[in-house]
C-alpha positions in Angstrom: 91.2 106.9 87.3 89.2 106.2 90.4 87.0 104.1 88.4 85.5 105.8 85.4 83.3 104.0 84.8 81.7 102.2 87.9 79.8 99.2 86.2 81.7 96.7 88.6 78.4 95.4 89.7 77.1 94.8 85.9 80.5 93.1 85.1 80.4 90.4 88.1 76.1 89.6 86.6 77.3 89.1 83.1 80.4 87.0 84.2 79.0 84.9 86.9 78.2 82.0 84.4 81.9 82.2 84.0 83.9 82.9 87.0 84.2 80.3 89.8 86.4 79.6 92.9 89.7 77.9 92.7 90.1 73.8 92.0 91.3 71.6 89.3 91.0 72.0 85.3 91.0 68.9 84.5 92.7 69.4 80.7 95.6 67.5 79.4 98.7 69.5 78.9 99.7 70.5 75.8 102.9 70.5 74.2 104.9 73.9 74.3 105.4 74.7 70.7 103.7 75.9 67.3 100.3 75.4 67.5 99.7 74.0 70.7 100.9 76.7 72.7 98.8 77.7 75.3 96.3 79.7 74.5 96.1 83.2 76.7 93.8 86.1 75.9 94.4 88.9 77.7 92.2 92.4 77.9 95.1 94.5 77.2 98.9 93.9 76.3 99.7 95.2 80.1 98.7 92.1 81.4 99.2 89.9 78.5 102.9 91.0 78.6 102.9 89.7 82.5 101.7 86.0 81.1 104.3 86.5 78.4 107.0 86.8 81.0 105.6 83.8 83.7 104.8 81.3 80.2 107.4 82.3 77.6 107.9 79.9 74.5 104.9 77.9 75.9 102.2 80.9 75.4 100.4 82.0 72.5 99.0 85.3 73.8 96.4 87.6 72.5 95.9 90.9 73.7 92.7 92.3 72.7 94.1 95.9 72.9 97.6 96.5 72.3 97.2 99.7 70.3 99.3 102.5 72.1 95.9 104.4 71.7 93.5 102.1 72.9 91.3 103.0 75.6 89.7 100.0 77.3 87.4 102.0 78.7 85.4 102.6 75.2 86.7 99.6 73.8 83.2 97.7 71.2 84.6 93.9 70.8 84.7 92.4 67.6 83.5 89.1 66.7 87.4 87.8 66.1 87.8 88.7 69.7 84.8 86.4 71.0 86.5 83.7 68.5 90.1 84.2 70.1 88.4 84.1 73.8 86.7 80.6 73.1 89.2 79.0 72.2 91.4 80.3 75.0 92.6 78.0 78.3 93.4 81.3 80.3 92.4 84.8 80.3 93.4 87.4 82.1 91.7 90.9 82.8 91.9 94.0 84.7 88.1 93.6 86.2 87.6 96.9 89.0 85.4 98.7 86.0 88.2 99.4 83.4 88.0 96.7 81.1 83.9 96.0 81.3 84.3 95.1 77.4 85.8 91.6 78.6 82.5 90.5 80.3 80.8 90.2 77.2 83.1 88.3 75.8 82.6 85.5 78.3 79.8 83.2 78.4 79.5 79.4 78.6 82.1 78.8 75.5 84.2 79.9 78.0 83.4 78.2 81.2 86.4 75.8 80.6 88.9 78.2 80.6 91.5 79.7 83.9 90.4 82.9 84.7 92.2 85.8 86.2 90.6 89.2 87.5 93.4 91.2 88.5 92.0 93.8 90.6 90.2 91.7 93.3 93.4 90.0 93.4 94.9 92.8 94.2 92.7 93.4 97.5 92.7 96.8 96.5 88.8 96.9 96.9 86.4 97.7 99.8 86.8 94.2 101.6 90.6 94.1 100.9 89.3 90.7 99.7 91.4 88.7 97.5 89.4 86.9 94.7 89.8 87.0 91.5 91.1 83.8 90.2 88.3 81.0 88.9 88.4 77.7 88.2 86.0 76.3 85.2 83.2 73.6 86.4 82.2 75.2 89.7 79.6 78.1 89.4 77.1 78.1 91.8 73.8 79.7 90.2 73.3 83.2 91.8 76.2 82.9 94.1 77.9 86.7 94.6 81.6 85.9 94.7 83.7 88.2 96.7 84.6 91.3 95.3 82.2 91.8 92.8 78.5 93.7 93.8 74.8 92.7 92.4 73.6 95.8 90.5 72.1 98.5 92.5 74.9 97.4 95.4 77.8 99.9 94.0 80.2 100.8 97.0 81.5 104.3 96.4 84.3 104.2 94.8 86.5 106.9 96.6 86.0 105.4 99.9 88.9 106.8 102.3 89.5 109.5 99.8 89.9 112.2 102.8 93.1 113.0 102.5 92.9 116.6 101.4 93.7 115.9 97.5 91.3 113.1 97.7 93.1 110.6 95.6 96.4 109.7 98.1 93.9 106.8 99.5 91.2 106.5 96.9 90.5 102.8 95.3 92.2 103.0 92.3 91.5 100.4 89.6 95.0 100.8 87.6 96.6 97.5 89.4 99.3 97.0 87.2 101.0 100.1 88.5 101.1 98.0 91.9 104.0 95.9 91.9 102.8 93.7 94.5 99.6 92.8 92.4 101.3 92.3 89.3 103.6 89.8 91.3 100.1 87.6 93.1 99.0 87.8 89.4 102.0 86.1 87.7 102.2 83.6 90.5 98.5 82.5 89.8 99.3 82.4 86.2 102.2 80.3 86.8 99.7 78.1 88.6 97.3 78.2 85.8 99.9 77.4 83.5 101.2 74.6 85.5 98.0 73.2 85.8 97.9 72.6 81.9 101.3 72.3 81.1 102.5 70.0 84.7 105.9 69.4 82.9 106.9 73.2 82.9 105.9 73.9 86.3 108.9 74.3 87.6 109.9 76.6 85.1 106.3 78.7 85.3 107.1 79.0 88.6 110.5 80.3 88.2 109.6 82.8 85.9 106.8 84.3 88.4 109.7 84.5 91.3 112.4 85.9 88.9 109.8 88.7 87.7 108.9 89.3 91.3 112.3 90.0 92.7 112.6 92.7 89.7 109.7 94.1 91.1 111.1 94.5 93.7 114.1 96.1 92.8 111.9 98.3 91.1 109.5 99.0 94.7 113.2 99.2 95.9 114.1 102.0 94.2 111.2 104.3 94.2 111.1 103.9 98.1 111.3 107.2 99.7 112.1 108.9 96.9 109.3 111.5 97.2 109.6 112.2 101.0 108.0 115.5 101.8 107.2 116.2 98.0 104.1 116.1 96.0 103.2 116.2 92.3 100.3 116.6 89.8 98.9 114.5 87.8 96.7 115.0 84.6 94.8 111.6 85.8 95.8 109.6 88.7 96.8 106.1 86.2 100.2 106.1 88.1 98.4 106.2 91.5 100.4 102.7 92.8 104.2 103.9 91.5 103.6 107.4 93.1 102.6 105.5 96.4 105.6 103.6 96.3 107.7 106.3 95.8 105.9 108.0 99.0 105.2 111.6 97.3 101.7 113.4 97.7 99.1 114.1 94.7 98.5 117.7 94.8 95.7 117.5 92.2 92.3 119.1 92.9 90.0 116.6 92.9 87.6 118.3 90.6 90.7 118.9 88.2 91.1 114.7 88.1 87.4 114.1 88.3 86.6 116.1 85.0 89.4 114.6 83.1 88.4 110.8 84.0 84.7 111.4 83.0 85.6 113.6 80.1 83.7 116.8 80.9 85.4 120.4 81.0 87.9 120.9 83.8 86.5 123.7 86.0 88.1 127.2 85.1 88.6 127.3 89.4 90.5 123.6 88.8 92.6 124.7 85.9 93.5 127.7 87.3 94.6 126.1 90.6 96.8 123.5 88.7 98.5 126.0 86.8 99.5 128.3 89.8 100.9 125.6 91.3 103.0 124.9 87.7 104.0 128.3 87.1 104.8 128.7 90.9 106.9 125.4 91.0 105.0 124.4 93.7 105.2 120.8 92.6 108.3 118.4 91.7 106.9 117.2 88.8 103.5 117.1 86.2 102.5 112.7 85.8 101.1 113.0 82.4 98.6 110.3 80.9 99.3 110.6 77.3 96.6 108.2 76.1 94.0 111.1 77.3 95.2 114.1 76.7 92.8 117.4 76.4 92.8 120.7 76.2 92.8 121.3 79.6 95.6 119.0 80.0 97.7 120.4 77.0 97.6 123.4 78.6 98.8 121.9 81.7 101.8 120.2 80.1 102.9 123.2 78.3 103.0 125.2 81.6 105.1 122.7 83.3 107.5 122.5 80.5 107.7 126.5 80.6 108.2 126.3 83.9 111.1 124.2 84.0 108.8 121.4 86.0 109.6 117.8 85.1 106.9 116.2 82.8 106.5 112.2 83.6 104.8 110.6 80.8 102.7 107.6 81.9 100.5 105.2 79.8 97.7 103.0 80.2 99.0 100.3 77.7 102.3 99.3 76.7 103.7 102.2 74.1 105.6 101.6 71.0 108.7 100.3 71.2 108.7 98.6 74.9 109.5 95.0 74.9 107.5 93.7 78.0 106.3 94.7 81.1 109.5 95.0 82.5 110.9 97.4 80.2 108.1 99.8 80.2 108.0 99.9 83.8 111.6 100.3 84.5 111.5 103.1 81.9 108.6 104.5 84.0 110.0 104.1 87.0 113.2 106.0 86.1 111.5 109.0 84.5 109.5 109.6 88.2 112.8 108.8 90.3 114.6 111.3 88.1 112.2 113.9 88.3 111.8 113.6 92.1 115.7 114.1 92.4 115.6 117.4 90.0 
């Protein structure tokens, strides 16, 4: 999604008790088993996964969603979610408008925990700015930080989107299909961790350069593998992995934009994507599974008439995967062989 919902600006006012610039926590470390385990709340099991890998044994992470059919985007918190946030040393969210739920659930219980946006980390946003990452004990009172807009000061949200398709360049909030960002955001979550736990460190530390070089190999292997070839997609989740593997979005826009806000896809839109199904104009159909339609059914029966490779994609981890790792790879794979059919 290129930001379905757009309430960036109403995120950073509700957070901005919360979130401050980087410096020291000041908390003792705790030990690194049972119930002293360092407590992690995550928005989804994406990015609690990434924690999971940089922490291991000396975690305790909660992901608020890690149903399969979750959509953050609609997510209501409970009140065992506010009690698993306070009581949390680090949390770590998507931010960009996709998890907006997570705001709420920060206040000034909170103000003593690590926090971790990841998409202004990712410098993914208008400034190419890279904040994201706060410290607890150093709000300044009505102080903007970078990254996040006042309400009534929304950017557009498809800036640079004039690429034809109008997605290849858009600002895409689904981070965690950027390799590079999920690597800054394990390496300030090995910080964070070291900061509480100084005697694991070192191994924090290790785990954050370990799961970058797979992530690499990963970037490594989708490189060029969609020269001169392009693709639909039902929603553009996988934005990141297809720019990494270099292959065009041949989705109308008004095709993506009705599916992200929900509406009916255009009968002009739909018919478009399917000529270019039925016509194998297209290497392969991404398909979000975790918001699938009519419209998009349709799609995805085409394709798979047509003899055009279906890539399933997911906003959260699905049954069955083991970590971040896993899911990707698996991900990764499906799109690389598709490409080569």
């Amino acid at each position: 999604m290129t930001v379905r919902n757009t309430m960036l600006g109403a995120v950073a006012a509700v957070t901005a008790v919360a979130l401050t610039a980087c410096g020291g926590g000041g908390q003792d470390a705790p030990a690194a088993d049972g119930a002293d385990r360092i407590k992690v709340v995550a928005s989804t099991n994406v990015w609690g996964s990434v924690v999971e890998a940089v922490g291991g044994d000396a975690v305790e992470v909660t992901s608020i969603i890690d149903d399969p059919s979750g959509d953050p985007h609609s997510y209501e918190s409970k009140p065992a979610d506010v009690a698993a946030v306070r009581d949390a040393r680090l949390v770590v969210f998507n931010g960009g408008g996709y998890d907006d739920f997570f705001a709420g659930l920060l206040g000034p219980e909170t103000e003593g925990a690590k926090k971790i946006e990841a998409f202004p980390i990712s410098g993914k946003g208008s400034g190419n700015e890279e904040p994201g990452h706060e410290e607890p004990g150093h709000e300044e009172p009505g102080h903007e930080e970078p990254g996040h807009e006042e309400p009534g000061h929304e950017e557009p949200a498809d800036q640079g989107a004039e690429d034809g398709h109008g997605h290849d360049h858009a600002v895409n909030e689904h981070v965690w299909y950027d390799f590079e960002t999920v690597h800054k955001v394990a390496e300030q979550a090995a910080a964070d961790l070291g900061a509480i736990a100084p005697d694991r460190k070192a191994e924090f530390e290790a785990n954050a350069a370990d799961l970058g070089a797979k992530l690499d190999e990963l970037t490594a292997r989708l490189d060029g593998k969609g020269a001169g070839k392009e693709v639909l997609q039902t929603e553009p989740v996988a934005h990141y992995l297809l720019d990494a593997a270099g292959v065009g979005d041949a989705t109308p826009e008004s095709f993506s934009d009705a599916v992200e806000e929900e509406t009916d896809v255009p009968a002009a839109a739909l018919a478009q994507v399917l000529d270019l199904v039925n016509g194998k104009r297209v290497s392969a159909l991404v398909n979000n599974v975790q918001t699938e339609n009519a419209a998009t059914g349709q799609v995805v029966d085409a394709a798979r008439s047509a003899g055009v490779p279906v890539v399933e994609v997911t906003e959260t981890l699905p049954e069955g995967a083991t970590g971040y790792l896993d899911w990707m790879t698996k991900q990764v794979d499906a799109l690389v062989g598709a490409l080569g059919a």
